[in-house]
C-alpha positions as CSV (number, residue, x, y, z in Angstrom):
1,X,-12.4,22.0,38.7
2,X,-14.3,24.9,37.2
3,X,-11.9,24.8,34.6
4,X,-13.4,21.1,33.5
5,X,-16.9,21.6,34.3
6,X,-16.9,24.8,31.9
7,X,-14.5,22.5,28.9
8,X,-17.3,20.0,29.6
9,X,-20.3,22.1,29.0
10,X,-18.4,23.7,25.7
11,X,-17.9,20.1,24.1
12,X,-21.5,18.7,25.4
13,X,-23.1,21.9,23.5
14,X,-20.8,21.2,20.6
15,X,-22.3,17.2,20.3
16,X,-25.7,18.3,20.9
17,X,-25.3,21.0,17.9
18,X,-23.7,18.5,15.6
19,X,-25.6,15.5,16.6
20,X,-27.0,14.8,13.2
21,X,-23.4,14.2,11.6
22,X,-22.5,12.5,14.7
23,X,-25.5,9.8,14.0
24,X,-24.0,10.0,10.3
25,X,-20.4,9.1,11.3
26,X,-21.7,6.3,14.2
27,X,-21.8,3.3,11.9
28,X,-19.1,4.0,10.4
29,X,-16.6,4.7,13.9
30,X,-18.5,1.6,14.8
31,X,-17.3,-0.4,12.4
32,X,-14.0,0.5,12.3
33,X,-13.4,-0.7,16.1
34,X,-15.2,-3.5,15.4
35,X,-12.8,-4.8,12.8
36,X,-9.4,-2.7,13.8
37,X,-9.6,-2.0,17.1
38,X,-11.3,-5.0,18.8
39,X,-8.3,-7.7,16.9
40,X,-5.7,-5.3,19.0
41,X,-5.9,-7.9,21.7
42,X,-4.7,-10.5,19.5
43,X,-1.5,-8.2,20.0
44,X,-0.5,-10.0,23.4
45,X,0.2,-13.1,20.8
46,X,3.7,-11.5,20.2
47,X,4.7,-11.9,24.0
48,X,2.9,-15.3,25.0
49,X,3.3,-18.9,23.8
50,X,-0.2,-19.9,22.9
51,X,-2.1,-22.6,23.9
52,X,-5.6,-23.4,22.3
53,X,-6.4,-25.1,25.3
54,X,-5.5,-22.0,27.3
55,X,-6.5,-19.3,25.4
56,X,-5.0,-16.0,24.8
57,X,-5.0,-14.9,28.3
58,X,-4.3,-17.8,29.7
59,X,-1.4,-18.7,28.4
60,X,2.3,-17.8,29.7
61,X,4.3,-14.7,29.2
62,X,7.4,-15.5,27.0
63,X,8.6,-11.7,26.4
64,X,10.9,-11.4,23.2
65,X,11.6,-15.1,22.3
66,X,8.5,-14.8,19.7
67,X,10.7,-12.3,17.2
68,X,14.1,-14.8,17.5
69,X,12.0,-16.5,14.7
70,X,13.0,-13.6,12.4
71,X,15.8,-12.3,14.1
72,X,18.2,-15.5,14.1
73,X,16.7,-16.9,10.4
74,X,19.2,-17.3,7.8
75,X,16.8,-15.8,5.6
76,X,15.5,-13.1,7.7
77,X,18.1,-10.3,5.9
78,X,17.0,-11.0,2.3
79,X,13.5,-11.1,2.9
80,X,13.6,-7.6,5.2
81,X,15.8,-6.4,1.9
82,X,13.3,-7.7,-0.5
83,X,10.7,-6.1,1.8
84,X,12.2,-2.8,1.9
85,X,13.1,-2.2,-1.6
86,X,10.7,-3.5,-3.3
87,X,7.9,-1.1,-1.4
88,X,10.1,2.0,-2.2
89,X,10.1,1.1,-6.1
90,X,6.2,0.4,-5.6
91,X,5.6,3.6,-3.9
92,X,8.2,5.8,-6.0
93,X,6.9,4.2,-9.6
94,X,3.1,4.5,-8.2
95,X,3.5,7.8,-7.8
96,X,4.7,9.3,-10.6
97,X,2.7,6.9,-13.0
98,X,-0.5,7.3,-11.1
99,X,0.1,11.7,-11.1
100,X,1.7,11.8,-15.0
101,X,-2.0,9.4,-15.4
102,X,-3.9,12.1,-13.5
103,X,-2.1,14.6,-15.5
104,X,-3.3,13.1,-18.9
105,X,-7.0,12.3,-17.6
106,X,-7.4,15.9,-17.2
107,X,-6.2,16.9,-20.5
108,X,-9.2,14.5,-22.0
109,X,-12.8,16.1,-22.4
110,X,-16.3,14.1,-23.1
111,X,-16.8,10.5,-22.7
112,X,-13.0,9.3,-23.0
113,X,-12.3,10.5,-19.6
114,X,-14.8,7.8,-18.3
115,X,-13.6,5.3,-20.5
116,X,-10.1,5.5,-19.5
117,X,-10.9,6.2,-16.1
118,X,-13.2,2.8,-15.7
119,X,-10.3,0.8,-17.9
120,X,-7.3,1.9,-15.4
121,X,-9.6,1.3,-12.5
122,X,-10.8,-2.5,-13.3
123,X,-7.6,-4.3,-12.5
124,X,-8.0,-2.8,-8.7
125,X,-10.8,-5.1,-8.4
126,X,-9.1,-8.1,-9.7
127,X,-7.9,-10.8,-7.3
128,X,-4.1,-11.7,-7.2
129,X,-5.3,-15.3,-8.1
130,X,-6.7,-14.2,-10.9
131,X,-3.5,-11.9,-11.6
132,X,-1.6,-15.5,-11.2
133,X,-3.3,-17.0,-14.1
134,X,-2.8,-14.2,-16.3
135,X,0.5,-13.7,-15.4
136,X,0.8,-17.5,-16.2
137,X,-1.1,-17.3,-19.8
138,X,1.8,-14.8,-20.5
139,X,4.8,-16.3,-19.1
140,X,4.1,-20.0,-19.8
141,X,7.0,-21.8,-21.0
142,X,5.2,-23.6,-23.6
143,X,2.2,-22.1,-24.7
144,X,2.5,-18.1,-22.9
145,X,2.6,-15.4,-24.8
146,X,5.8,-13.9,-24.0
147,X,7.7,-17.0,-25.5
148,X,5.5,-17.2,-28.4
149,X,6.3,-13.7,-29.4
150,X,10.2,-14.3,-28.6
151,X,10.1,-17.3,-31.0
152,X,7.9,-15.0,-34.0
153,X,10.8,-12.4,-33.5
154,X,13.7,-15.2,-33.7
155,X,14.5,-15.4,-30.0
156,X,14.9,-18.1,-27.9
157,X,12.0,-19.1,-25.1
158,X,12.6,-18.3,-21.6
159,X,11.5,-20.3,-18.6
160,X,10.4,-17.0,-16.6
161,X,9.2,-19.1,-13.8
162,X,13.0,-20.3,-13.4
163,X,14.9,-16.8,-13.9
164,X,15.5,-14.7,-10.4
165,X,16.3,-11.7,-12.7
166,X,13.0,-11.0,-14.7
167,X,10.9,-10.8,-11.7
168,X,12.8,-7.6,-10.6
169,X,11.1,-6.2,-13.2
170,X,7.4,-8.3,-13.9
171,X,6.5,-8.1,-10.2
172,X,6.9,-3.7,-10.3
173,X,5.4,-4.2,-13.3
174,X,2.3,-5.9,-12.5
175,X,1.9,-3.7,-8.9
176,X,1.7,-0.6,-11.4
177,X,-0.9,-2.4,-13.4
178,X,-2.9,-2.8,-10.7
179,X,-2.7,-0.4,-8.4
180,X,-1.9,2.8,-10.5
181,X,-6.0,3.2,-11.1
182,X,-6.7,3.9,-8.0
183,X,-4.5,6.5,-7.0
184,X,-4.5,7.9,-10.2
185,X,-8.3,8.7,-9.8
186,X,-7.3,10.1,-6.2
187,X,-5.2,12.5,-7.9
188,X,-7.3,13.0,-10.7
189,X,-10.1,13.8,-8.2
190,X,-7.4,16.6,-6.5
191,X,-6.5,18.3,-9.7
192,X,-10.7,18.8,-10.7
193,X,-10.8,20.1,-7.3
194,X,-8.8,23.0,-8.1
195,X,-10.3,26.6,-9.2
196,X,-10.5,27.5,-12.8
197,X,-9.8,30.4,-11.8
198,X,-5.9,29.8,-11.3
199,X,-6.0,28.8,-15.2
200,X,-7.7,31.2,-16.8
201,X,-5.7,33.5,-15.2
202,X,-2.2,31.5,-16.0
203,X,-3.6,31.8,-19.7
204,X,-4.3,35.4,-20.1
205,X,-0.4,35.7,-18.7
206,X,0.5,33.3,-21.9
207,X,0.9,30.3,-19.9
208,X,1.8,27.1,-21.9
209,X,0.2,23.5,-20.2
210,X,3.6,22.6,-19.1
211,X,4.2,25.5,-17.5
212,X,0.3,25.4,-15.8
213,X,1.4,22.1,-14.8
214,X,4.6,22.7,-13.0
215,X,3.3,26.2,-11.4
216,X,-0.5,25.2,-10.8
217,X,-1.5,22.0,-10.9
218,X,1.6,20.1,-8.9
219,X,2.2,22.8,-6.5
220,X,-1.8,22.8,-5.3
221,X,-1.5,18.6,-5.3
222,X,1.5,18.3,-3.1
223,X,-0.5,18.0,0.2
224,X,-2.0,15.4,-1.2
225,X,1.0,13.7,-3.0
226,X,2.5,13.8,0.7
227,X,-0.4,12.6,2.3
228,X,-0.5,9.4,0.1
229,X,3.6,8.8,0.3
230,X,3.5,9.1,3.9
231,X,0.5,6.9,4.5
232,X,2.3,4.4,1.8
233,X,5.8,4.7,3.5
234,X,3.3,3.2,6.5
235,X,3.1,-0.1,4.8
236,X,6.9,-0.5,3.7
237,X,7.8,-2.8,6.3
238,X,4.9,-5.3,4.9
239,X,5.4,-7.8,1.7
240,X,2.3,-7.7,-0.8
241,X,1.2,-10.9,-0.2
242,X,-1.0,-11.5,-3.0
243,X,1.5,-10.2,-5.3
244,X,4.6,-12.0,-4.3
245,X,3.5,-15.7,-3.7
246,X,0.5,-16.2,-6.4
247,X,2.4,-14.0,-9.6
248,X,6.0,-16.1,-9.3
249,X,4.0,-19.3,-8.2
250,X,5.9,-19.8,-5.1
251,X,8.9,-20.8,-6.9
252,X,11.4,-21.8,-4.7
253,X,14.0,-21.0,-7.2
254,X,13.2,-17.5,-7.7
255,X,12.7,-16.6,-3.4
256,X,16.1,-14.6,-3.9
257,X,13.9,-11.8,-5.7
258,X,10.6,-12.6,-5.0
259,X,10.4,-13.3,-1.5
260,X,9.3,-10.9,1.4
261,X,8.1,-10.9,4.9
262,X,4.6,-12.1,4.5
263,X,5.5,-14.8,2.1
264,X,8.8,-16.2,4.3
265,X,5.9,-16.1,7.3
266,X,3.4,-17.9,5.3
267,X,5.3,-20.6,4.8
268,X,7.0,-20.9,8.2
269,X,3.1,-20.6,9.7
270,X,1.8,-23.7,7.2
271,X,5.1,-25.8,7.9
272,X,5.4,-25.2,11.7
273,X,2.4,-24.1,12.9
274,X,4.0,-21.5,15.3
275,X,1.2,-18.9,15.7
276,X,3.2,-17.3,17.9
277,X,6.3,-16.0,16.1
278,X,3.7,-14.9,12.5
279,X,1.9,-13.0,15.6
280,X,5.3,-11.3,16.6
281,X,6.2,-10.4,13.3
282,X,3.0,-9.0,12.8
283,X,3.2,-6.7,15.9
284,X,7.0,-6.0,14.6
285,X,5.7,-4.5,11.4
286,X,2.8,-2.6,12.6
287,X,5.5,-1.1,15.1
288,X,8.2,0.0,12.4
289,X,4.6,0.9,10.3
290,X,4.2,3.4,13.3
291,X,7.4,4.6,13.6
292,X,7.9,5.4,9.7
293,X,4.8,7.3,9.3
294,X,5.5,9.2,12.2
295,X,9.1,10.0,11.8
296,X,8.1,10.7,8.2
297,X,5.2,13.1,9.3
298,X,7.7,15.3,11.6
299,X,10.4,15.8,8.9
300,X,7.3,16.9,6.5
301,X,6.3,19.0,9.5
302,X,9.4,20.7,9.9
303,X,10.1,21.5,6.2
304,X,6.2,22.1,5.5
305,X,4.0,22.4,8.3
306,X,0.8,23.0,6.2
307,X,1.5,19.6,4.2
308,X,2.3,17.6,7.7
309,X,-0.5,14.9,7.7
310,X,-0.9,15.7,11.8
């Protein structure tokens, strides 16, 4: 009992001496269990078959027959493939674009750096409606600009939006183009973060760039690089949405190599209306989310323990 009383005096002196940055932090914590934490009990969903008229906790348990929805689909394989593969190309290519960018920023001095920095981070803020129509005014059959160019060089027009194999390739593509600013300003905020120091030194050895690079600058940023690939390996079990239903158009044609989780659900949830089974295969991917990032966080952990994320 003492034991407590004296762990309980320790932490109330530590508030009390750090009360300032705990006012800081408030709205913030508050905030985030307002919009994260507080949904959790939407969770229950997964096991109960929902009535409106009975409300979440009203209505009865059903355990497990929520996730036969995906389990016993004819379809559920290729879309968990789709799923799968497609986040490790977008976390594997965003990674090394997004650092070799990073890399290339920090060779820049004066105002380019801000220019290319503000031009690789605009398409971050662009909606993937907006992506749709672009990707439309460049892969229109008639008028797009990708057939326009085919025919000026002597090809023959494609119909992209009717090809299954192009989109392995446009829809990588277009995730680089969008995403790559933002962790390329991530890293390029790591590598200004390290000492000059380390440099000026490398130089009086005769150090070349590439060599700074591979024994400086990549060594210091692999925390981070580990950080970002374990918190990305978190989402691998979830379909970019936005990506995969408004860039191909929801061609039903092209769902061999476009289609993933959250698309396949979307459509099941406007067809059927089954709350229930999109509410299981959320809780299913938040689940395999967990386990990925913590099963990827102990193998960092034993191989690096300083670069484990916890």
């Amino acid at each position: 009992m003492g034991n407590i009383g004296l762990w309980f005096r320790k932490e109330w002196k530590h508030l009390r001496k750090n009360r300032e940055l705990l006012l800081l932090a408030a709205p913030g914590v508050l905030f985030k269990f307002v919009i994260a934490y507080i949904p959790m009990v939407g969770l229950i969903l997964a096991f109960k078959f929902y009535r409106y008229d009975e409300g979440i906790f009203g209505s009865r348990w059903v355990g497990f027959d929520n996730f036969e929805f995906l389990v016993k689909s004819q379809d559920a394989l290729r879309v968990i493939r789709n799923t799968l593969a497609y986040n490790f190309v977008y976390i594997v290519l965003g990674t090394v674009t997004a650092l070799l960018f990073a890399l290339l920023l920090n060779e820049l001095t004066g105002r380019m750096v801000k220019l290319y920095q503000t031009t690789m981070f605009l398409p971050f803020f662009i909606s993937f409606v907006l992506v749709g129509y672009i990707g439309n005014a460049f892969l229109d059959h008639e008028n797009g600009f990708a057939n326009n160019l085919l025919t000026m060089l002597g090809f023959e027009p494609r119909n992209w939006y009717f090809e299954t194999g192009p989109w392995l390739f446009i829809l990588p593509l277009v995730s680089i183009w969008k995403g790559v600013g933002f962790s390329t300003l991530v890293y390029y905020a790591g590598i200004t973060g390290i000492s000059s120091d380390y440099y000026e030194a490398a130089r009086l050895d005769g150090a070349t760039r590439i060599q700074m690079m591979l024994r400086i600058t990549l060594p210091l940023l692999k925390p981070l690089i580990i950080i970002l690939f374990i918190l990305g390996l978190g989402n691998i079990f979830r379909g970019d949405f936005g990506l995969h239903y408004f860039v191909p158009n929801n061609v039903g044609m092209n769902y061999a190599t476009t289609d993933v989780i959250d698309t396949y659900i979307f459509r099941a949830l406007t067809k059927l209306a089954d709350i229930n089974s999109a509410a299981a295969v959320g809780f299913l991917q938040s689940v395999v989310g967990l386990v990925t990032v913590i099963g990827a966080n102990y193998l960092v952990r034993r191989i690096d323990k300083d670069s484990a994320l916890f």
